[in-house]
N, CA, C and O atoms as a Maestro MAE file, in Angstrom:
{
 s_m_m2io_version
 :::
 2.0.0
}

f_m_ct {
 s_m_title
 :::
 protein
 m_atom[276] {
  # First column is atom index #
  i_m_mmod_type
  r_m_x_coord
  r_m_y_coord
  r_m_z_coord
  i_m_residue_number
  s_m_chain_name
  s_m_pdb_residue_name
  s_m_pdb_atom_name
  i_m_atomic_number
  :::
  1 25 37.502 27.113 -6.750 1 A "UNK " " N  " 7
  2 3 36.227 26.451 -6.983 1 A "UNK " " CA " 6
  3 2 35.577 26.136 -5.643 1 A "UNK " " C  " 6
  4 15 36.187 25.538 -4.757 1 A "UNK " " O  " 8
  5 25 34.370 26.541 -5.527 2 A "UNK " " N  " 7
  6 3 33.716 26.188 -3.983 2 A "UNK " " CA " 6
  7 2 32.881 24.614 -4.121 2 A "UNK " " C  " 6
  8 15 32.238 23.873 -4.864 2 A "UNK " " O  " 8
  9 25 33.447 24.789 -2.823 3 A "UNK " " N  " 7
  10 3 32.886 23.196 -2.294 3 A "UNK " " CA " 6
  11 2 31.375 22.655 -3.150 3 A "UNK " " C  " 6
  12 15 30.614 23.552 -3.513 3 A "UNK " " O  " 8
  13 25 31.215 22.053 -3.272 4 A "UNK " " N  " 7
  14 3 29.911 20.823 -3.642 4 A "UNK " " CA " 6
  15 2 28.864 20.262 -2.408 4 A "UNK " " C  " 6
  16 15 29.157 19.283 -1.721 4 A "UNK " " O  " 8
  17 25 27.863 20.876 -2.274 5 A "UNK " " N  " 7
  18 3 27.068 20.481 -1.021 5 A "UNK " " CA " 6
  19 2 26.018 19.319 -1.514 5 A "UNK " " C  " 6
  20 15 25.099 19.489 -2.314 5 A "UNK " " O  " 8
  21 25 26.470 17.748 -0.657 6 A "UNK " " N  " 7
  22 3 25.757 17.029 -0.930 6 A "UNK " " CA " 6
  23 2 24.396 16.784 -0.932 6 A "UNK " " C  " 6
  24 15 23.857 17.410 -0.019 6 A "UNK " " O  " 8
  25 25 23.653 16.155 -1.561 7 A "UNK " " N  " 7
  26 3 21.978 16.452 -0.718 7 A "UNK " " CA " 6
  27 2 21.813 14.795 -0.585 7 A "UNK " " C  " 6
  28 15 22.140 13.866 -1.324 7 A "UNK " " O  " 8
  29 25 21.110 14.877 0.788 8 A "UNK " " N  " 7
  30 3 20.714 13.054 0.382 8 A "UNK " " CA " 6
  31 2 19.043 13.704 1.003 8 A "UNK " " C  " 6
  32 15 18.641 14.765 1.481 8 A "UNK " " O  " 8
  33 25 18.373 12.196 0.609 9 A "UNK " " N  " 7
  34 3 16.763 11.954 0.261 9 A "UNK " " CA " 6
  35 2 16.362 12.088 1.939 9 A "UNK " " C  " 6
  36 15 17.073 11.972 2.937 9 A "UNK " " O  " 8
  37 25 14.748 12.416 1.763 10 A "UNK " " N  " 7
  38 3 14.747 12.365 3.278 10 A "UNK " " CA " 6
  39 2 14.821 10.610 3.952 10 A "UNK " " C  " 6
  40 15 15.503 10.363 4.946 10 A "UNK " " O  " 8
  41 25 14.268 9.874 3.455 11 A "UNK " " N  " 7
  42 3 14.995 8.140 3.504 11 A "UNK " " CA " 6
  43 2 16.063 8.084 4.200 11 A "UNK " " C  " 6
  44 15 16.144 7.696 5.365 11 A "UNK " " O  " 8
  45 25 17.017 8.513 3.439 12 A "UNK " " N  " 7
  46 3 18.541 8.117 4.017 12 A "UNK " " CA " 6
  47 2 18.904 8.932 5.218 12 A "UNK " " C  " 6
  48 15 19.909 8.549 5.816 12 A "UNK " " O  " 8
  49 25 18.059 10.356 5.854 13 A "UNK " " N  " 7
  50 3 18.482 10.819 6.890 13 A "UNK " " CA " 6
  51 2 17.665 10.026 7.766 13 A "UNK " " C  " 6
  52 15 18.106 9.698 8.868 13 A "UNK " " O  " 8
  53 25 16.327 9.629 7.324 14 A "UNK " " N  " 7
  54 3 15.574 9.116 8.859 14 A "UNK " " CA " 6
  55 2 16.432 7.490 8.901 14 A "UNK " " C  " 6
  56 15 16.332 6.812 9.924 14 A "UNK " " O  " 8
  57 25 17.273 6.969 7.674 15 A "UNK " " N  " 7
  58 3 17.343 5.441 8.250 15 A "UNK " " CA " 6
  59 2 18.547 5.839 8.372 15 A "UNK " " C  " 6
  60 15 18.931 4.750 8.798 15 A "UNK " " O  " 8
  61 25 19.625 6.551 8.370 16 A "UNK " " N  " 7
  62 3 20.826 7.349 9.146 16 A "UNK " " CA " 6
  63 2 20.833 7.258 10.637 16 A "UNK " " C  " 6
  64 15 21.554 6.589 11.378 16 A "UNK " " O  " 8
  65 25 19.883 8.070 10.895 17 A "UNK " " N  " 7
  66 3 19.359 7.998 12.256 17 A "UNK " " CA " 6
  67 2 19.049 7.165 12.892 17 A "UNK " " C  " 6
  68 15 19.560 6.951 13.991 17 A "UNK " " O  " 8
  69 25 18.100 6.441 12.364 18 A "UNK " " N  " 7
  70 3 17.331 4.950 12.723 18 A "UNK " " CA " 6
  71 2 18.492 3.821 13.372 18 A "UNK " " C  " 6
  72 15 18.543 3.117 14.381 18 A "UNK " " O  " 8
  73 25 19.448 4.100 12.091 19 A "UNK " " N  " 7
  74 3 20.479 2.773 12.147 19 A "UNK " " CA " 6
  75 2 21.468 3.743 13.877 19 A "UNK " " C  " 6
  76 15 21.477 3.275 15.016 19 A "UNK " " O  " 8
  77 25 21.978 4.765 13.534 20 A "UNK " " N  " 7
  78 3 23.033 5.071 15.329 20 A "UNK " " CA " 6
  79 2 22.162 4.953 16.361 20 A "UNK " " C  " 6
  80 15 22.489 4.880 17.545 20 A "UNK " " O  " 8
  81 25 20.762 4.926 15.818 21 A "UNK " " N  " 7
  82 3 20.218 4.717 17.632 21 A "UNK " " CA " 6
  83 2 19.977 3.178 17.565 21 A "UNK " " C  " 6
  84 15 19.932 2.321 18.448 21 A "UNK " " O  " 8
  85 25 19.918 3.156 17.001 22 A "UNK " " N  " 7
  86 3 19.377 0.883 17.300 22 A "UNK " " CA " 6
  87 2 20.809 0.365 16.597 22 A "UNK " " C  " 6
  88 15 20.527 -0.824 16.448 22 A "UNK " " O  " 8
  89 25 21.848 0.480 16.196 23 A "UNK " " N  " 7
  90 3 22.553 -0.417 15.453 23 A "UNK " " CA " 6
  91 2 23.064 -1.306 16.411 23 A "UNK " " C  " 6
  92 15 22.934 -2.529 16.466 23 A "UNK " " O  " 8
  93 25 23.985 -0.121 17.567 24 A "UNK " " N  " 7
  94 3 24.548 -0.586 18.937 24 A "UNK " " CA " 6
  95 2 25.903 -0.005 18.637 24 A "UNK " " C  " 6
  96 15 26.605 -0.345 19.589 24 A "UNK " " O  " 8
  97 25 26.624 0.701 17.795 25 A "UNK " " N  " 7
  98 3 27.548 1.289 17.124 25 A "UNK " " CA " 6
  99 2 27.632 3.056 17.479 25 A "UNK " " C  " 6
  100 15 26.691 3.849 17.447 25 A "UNK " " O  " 8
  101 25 28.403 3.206 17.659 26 A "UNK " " N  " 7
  102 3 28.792 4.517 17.974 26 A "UNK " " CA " 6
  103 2 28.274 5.567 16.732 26 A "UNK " " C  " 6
  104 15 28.471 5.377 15.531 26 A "UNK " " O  " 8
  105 25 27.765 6.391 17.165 27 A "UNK " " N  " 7
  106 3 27.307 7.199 15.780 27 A "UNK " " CA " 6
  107 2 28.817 7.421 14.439 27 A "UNK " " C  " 6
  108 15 28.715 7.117 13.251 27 A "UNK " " O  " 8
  109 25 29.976 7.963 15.051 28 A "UNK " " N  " 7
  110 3 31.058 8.000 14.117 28 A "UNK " " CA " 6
  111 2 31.189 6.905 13.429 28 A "UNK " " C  " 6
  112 15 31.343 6.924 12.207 28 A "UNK " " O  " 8
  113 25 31.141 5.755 14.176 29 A "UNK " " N  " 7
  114 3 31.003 4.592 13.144 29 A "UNK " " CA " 6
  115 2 30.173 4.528 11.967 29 A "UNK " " C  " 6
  116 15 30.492 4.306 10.799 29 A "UNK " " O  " 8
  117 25 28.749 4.825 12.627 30 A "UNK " " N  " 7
  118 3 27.545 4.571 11.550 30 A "UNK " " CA " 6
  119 2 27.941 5.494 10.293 30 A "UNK " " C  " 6
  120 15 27.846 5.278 9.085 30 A "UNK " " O  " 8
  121 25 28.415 6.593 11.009 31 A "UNK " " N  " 7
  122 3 28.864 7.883 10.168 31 A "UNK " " CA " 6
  123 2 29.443 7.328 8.844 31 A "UNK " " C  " 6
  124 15 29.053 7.377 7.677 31 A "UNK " " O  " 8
  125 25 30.471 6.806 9.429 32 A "UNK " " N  " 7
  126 3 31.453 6.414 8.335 32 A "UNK " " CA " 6
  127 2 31.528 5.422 7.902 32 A "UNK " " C  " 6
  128 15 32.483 5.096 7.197 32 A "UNK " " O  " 8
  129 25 30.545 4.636 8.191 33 A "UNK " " N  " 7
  130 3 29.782 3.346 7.131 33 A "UNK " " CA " 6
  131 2 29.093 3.840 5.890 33 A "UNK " " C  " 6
  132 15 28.974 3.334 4.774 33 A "UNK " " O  " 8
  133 25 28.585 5.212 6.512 34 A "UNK " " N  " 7
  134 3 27.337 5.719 5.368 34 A "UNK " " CA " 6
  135 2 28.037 6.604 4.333 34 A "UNK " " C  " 6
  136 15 27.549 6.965 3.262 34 A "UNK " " O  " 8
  137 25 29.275 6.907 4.816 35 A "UNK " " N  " 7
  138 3 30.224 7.666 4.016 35 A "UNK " " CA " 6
  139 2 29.494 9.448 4.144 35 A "UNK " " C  " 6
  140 15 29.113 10.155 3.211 35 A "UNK " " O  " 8
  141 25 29.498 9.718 5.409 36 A "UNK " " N  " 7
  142 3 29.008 10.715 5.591 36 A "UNK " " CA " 6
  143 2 29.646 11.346 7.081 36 A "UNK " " C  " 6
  144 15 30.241 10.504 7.753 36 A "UNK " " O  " 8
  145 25 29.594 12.386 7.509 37 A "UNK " " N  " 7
  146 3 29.981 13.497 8.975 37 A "UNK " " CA " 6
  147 2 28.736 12.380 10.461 37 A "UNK " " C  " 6
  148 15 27.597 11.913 10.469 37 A "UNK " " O  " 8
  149 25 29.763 12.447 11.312 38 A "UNK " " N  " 7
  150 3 28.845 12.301 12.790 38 A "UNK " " CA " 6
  151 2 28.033 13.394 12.998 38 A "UNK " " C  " 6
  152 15 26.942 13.316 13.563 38 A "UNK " " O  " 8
  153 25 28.606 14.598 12.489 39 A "UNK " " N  " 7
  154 3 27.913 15.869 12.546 39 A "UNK " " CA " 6
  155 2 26.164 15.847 12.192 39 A "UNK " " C  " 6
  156 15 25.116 15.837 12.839 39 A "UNK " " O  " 8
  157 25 26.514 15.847 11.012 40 A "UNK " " N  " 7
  158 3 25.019 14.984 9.984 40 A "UNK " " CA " 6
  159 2 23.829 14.683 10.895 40 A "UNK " " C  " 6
  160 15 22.754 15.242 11.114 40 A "UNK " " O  " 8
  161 25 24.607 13.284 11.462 41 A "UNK " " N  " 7
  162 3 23.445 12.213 11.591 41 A "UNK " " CA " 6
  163 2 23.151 13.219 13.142 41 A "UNK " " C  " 6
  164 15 22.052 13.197 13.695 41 A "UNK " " O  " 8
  165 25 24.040 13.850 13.544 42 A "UNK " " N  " 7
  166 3 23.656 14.671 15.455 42 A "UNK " " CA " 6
  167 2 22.349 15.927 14.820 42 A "UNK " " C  " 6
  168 15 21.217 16.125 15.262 42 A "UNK " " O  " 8
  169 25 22.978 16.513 13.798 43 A "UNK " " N  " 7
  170 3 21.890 17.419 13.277 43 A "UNK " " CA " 6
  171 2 20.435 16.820 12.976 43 A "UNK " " C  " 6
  172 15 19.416 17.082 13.614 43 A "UNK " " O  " 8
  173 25 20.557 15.865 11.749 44 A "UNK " " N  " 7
  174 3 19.164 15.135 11.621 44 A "UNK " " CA " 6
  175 2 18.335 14.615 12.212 44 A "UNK " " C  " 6
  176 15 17.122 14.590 11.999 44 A "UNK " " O  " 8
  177 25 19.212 13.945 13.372 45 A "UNK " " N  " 7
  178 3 18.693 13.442 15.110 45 A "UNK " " CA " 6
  179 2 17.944 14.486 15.531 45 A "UNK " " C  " 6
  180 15 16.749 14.277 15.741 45 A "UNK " " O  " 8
  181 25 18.548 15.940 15.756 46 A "UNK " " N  " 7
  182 3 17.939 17.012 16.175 46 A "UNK " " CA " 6
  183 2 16.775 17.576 15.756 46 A "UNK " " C  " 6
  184 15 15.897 17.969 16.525 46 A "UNK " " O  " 8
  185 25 16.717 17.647 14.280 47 A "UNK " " N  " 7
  186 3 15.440 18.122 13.448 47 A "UNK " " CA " 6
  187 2 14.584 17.260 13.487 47 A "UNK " " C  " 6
  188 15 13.459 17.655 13.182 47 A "UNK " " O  " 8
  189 25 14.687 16.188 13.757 48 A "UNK " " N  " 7
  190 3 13.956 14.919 13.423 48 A "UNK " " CA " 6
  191 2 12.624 15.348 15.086 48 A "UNK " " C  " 6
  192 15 11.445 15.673 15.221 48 A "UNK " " O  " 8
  193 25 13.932 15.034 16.063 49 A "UNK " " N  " 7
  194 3 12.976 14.887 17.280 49 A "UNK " " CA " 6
  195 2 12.233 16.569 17.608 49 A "UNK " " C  " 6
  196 15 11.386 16.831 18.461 49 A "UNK " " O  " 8
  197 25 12.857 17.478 16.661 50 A "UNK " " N  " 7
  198 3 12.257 18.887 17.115 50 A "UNK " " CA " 6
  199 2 10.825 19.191 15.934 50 A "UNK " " C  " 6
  200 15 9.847 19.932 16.029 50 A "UNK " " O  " 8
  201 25 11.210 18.379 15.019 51 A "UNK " " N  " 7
  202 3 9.658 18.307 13.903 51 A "UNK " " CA " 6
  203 2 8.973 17.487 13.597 51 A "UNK " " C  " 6
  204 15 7.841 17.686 13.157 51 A "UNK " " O  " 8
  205 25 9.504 16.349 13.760 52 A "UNK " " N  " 7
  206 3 8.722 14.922 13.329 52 A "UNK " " CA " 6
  207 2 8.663 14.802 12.029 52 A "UNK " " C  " 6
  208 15 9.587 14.924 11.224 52 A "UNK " " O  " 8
  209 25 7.501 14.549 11.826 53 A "UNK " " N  " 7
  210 3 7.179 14.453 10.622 53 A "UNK " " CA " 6
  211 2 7.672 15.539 9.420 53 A "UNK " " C  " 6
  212 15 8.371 15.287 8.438 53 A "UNK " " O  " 8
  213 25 7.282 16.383 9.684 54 A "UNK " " N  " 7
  214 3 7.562 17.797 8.962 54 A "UNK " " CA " 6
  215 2 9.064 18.233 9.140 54 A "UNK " " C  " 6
  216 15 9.223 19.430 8.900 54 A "UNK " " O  " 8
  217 25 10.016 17.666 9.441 55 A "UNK " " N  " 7
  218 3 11.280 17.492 9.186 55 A "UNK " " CA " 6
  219 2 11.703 16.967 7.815 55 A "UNK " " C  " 6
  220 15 11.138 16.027 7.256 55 A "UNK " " O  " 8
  221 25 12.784 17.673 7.292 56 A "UNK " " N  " 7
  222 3 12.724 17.318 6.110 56 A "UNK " " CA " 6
  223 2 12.429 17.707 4.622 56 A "UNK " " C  " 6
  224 15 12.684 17.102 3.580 56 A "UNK " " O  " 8
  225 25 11.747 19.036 4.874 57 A "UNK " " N  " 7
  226 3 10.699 19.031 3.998 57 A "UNK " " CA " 6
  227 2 11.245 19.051 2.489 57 A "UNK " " C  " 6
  228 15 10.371 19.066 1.623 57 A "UNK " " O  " 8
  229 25 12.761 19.052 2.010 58 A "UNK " " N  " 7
  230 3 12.749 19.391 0.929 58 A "UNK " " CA " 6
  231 2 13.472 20.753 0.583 58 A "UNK " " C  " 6
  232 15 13.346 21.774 1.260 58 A "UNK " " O  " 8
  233 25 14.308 20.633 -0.648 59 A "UNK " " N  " 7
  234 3 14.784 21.571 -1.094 59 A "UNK " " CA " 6
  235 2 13.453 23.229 -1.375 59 A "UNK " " C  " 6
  236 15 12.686 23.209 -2.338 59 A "UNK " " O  " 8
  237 25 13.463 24.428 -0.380 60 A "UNK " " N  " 7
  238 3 12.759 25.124 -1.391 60 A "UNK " " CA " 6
  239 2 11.447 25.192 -0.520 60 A "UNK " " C  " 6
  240 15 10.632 26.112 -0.589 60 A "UNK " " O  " 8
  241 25 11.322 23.787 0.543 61 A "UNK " " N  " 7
  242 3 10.217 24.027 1.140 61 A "UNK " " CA " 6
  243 2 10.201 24.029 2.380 61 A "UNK " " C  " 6
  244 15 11.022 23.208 2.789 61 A "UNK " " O  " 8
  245 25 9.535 24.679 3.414 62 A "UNK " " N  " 7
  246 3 9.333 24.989 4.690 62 A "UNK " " CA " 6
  247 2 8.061 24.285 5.079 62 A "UNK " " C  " 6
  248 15 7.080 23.913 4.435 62 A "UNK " " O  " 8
  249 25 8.522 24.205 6.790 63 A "UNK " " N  " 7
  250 3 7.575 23.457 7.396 63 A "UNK " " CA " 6
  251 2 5.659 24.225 7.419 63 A "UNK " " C  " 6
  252 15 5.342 25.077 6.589 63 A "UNK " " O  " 8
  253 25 5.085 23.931 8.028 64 A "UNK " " N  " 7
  254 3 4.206 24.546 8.462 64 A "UNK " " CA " 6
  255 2 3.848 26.016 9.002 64 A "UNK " " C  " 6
  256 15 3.174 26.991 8.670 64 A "UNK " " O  " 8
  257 25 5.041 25.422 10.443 65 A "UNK " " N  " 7
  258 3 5.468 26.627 11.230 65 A "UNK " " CA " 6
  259 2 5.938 27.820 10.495 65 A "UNK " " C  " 6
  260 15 5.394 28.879 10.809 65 A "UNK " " O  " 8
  261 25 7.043 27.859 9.375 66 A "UNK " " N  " 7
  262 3 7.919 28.436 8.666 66 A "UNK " " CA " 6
  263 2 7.263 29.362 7.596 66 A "UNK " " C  " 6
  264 15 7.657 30.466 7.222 66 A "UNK " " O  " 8
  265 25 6.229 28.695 7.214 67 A "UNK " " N  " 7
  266 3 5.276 29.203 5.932 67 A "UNK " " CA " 6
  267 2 4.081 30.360 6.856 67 A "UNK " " C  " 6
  268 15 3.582 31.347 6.315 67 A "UNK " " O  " 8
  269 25 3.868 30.033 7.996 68 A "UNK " " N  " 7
  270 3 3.046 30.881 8.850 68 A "UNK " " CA " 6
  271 2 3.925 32.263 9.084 68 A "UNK " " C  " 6
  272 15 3.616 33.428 8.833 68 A "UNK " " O  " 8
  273 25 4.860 31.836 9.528 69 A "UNK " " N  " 7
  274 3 5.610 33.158 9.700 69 A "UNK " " CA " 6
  275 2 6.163 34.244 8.538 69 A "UNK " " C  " 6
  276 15 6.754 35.268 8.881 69 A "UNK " " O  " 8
  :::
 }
 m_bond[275] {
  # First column is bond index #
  i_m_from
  i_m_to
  i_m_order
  :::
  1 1 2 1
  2 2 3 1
  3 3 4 2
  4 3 5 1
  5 5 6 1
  6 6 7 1
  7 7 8 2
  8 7 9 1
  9 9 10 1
  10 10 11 1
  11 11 12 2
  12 11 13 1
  13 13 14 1
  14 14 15 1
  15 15 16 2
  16 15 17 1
  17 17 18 1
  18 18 19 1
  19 19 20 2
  20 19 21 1
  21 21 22 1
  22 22 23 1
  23 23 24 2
  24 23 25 1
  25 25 26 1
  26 26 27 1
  27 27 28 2
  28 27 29 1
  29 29 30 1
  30 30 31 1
  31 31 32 2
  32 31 33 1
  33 33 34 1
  34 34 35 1
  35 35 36 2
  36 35 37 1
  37 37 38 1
  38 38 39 1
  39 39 40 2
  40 39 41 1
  41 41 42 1
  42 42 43 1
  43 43 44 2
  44 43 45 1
  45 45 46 1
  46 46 47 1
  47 47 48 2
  48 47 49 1
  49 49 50 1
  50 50 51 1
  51 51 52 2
  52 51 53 1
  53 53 54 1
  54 54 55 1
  55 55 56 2
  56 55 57 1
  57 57 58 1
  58 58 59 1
  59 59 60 2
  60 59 61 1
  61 61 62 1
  62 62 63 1
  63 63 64 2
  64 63 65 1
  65 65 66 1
  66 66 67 1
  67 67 68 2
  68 67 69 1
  69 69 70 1
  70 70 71 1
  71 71 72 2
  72 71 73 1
  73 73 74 1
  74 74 75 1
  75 75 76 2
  76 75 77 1
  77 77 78 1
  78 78 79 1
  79 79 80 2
  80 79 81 1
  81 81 82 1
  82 82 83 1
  83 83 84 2
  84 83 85 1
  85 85 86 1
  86 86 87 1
  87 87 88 2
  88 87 89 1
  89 89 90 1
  90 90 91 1
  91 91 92 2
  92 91 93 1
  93 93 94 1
  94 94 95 1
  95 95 96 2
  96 95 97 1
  97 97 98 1
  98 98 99 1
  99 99 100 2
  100 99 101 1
  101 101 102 1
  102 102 103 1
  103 103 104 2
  104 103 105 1
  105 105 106 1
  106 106 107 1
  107 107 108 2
  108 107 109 1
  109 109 110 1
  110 110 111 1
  111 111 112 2
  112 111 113 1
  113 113 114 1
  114 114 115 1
  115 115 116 2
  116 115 117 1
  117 117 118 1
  118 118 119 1
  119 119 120 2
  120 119 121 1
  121 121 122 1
  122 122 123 1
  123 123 124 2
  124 123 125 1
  125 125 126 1
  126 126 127 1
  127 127 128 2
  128 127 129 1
  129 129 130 1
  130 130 131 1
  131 131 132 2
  132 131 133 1
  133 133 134 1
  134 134 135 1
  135 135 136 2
  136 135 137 1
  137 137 138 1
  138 138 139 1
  139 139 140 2
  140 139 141 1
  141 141 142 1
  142 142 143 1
  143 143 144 2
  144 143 145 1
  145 145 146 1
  146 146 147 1
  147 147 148 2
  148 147 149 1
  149 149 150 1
  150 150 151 1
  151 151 152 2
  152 151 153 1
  153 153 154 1
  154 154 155 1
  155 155 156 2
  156 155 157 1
  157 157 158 1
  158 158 159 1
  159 159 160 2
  160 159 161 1
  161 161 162 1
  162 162 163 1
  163 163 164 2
  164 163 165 1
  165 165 166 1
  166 166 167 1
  167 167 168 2
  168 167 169 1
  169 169 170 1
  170 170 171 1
  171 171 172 2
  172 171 173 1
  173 173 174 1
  174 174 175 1
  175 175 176 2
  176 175 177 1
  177 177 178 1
  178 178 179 1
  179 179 180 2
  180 179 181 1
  181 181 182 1
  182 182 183 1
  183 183 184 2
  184 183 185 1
  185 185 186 1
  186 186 187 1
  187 187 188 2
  188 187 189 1
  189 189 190 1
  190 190 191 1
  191 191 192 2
  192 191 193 1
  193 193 194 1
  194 194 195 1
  195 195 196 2
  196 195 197 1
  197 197 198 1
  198 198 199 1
  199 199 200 2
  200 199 201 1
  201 201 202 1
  202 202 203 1
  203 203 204 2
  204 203 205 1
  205 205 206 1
  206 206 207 1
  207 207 208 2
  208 207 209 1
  209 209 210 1
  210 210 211 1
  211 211 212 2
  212 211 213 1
  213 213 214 1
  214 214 215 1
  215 215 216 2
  216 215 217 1
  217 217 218 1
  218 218 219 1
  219 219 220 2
  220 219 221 1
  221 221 222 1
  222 222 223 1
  223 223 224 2
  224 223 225 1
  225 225 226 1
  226 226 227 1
  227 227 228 2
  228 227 229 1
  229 229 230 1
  230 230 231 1
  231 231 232 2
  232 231 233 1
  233 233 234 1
  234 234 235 1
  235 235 236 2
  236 235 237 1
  237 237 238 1
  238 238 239 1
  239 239 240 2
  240 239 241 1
  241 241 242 1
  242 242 243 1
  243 243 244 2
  244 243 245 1
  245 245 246 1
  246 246 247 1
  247 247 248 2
  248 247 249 1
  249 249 250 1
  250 250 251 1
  251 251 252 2
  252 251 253 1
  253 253 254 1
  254 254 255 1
  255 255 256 2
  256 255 257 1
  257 257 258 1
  258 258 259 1
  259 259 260 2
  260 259 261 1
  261 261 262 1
  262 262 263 1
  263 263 264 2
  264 263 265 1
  265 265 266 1
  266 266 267 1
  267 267 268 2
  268 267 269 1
  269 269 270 1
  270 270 271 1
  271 271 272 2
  272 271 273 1
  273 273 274 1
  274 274 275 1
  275 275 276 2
  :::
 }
}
């Protein structure tokens, strides 16, 4: 049986994020408060500061950039 890929809301990745950079807590910590990978919150960090807003977009949907191409 193959793995189960979780989905969480875009909410919980930007206040994921929100919380390892301001908590004062090591991201693995925050990680595993949220019951989730350090991996995660380093990725979402990444998309976050490489799209802004348009990070996120959703199961199915592409950014701006993505839909142009």
């Amino acid at each position: 049986m193959g793995k189960v890929q979780k989905v969480y809301t875009r909410e919980f990745k930007e206040e994921a994020v929100r919380l390892a950079a301001t908590s004062g807590k090591p991201i693995a910590h925050v990680a595993r408060d949220l019951g989730i990978s350090d991996t995660s919150i380093h990725q979402w960090r990444k998309e976050l500061a490489e799209n802004g807003s348009e990070a996120f977009p959703g199961k199915g949907h592409q950014t701006a950039l993505e839909e142009e191409n």
